[in-house]
TORKOL-4160 file (C-alpha; in steps of 0.2 Angstrom, whole numbers, padded with zeros to 4 digits, m for minus):
109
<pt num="1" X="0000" Y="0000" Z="0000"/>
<pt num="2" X="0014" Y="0011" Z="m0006"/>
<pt num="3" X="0014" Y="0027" Z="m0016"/>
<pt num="4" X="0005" Y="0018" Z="m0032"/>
<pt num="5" X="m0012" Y="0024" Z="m0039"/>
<pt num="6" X="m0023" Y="0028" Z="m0024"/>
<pt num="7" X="m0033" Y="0013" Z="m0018"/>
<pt num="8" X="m0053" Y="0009" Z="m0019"/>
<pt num="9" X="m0061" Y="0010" Z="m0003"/>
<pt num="10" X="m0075" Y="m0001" Z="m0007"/>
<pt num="11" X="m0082" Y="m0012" Z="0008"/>
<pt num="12" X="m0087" Y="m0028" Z="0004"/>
<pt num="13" X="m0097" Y="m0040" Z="0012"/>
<pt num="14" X="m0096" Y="m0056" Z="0005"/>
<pt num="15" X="m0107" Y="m0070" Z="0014"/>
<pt num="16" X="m0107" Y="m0092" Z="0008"/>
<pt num="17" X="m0093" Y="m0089" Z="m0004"/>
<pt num="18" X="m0080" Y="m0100" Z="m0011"/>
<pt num="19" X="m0066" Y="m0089" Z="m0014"/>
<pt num="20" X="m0051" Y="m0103" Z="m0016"/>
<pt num="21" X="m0037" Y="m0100" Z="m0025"/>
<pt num="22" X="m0039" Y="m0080" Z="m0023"/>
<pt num="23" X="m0024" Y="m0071" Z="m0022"/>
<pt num="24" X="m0026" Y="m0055" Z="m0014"/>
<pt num="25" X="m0009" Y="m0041" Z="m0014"/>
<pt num="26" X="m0007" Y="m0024" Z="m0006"/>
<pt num="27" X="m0025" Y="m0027" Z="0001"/>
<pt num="28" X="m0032" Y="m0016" Z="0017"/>
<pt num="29" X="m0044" Y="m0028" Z="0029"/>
<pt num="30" X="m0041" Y="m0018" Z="0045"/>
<pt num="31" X="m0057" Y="m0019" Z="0055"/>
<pt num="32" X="m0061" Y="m0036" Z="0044"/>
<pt num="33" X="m0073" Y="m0049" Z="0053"/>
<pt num="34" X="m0070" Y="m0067" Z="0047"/>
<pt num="35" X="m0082" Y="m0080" Z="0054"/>
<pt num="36" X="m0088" Y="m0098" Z="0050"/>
<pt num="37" X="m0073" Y="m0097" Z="0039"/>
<pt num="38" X="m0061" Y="m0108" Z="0031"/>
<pt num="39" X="m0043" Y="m0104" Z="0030"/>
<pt num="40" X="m0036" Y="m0121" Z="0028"/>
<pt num="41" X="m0020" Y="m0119" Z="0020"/>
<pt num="42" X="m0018" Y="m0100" Z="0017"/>
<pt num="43" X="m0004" Y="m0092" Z="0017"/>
<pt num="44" X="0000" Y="m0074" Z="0025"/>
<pt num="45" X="0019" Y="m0066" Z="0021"/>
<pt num="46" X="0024" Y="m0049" Z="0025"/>
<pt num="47" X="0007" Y="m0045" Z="0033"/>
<pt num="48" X="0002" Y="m0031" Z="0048"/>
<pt num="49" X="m0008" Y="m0040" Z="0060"/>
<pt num="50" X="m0006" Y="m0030" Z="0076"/>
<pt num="51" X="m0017" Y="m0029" Z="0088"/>
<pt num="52" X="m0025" Y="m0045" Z="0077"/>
<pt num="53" X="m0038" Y="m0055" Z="0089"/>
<pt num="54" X="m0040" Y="m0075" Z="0085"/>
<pt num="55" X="m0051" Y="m0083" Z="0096"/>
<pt num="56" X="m0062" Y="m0101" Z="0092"/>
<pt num="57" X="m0048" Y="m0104" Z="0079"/>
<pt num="58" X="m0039" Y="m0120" Z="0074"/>
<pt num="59" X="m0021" Y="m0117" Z="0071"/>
<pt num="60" X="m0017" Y="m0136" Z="0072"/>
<pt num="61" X="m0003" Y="m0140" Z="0061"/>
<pt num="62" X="0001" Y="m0123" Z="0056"/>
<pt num="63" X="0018" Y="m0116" Z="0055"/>
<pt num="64" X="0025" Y="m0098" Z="0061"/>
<pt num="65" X="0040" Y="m0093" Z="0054"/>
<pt num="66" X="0050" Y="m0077" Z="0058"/>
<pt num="67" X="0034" Y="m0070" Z="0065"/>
<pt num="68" X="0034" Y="m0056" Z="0081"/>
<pt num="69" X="0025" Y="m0060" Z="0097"/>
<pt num="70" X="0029" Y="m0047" Z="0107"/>
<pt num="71" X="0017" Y="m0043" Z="0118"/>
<pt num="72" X="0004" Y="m0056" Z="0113"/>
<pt num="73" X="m0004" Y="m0067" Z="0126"/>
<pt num="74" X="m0011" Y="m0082" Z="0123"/>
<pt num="75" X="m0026" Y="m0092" Z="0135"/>
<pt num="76" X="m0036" Y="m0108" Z="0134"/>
<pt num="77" X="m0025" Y="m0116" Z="0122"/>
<pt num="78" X="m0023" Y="m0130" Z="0119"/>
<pt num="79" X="m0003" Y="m0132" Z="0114"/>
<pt num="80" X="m0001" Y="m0153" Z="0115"/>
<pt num="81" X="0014" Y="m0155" Z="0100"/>
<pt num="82" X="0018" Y="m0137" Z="0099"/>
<pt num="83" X="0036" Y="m0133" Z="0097"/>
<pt num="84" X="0045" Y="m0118" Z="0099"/>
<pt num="85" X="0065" Y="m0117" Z="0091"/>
<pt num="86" X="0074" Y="m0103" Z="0088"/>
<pt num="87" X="0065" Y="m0092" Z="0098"/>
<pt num="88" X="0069" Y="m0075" Z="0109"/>
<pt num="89" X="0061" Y="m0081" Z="0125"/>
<pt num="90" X="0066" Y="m0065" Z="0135"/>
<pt num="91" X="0052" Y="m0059" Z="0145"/>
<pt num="92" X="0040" Y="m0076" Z="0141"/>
<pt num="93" X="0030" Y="m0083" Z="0154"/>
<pt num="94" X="0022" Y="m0099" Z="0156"/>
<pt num="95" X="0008" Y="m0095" Z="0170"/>
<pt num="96" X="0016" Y="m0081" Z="0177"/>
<pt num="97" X="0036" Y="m0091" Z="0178"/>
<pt num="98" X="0048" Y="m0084" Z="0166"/>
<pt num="99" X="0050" Y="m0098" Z="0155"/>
<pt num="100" X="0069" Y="m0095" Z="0154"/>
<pt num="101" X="0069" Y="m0098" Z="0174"/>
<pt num="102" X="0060" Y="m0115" Z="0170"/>
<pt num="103" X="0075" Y="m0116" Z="0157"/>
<pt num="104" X="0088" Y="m0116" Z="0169"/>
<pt num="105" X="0081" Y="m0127" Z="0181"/>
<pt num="106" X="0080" Y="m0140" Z="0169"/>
<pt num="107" X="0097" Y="m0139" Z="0163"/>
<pt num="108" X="0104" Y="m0141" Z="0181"/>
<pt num="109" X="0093" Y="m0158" Z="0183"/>
């Protein structure tokens, strides 16, 4: 959403709509509401989603990569299988202990 051609502000609402396959680039959805929706398989790169709210979403299986979440909190989840590698940990916690406390502990044995 750079200095091009000044963009449409159309506001769409699209309701039991198979939209797979669409490609959409340089696209404004802030304030966007999905619901009953399939995202099975999409793919978000180089995306703003600050201050993004996902809540009675399946994220089994997916994959985060090079992705920012500082400052998020996460609750009710269910995070059997997850793994987290390569990852700044500074600041986490895991129900209010810092996570690289719990780290240290289990290294000592």
């Amino acid at each position: 959403m750079s200095g091009e051609a000044e963009a449409g502000r159309d506001r769409l609402e699209i309701d039991n709509m198979y939209l797979c396959g669409s490609r959409f680039s340089r696209v404004s959805l802030k304030g966007a509401d999905f619901s009953e929706s399939v995202l099975a398989g999409a793919r978000f790169n180089d995306v703003n989603m600050a201050g993004v709210l996902v809540e009675n979403v399946t994220l089994a299986e997916g994959r985060f990569a090079n992705v920012s979440f500082q400052g998020a909190e996460i609750s009710n989840a269910n995070l059997t299988g997850l793994a987290i590698t390569d990852a700044n940990l500074e600041g986490m916690t895991i129900n209010g202990i810092p996570v690289t406390a719990l780290l240290e502990k289990w290294e000592q044995g």
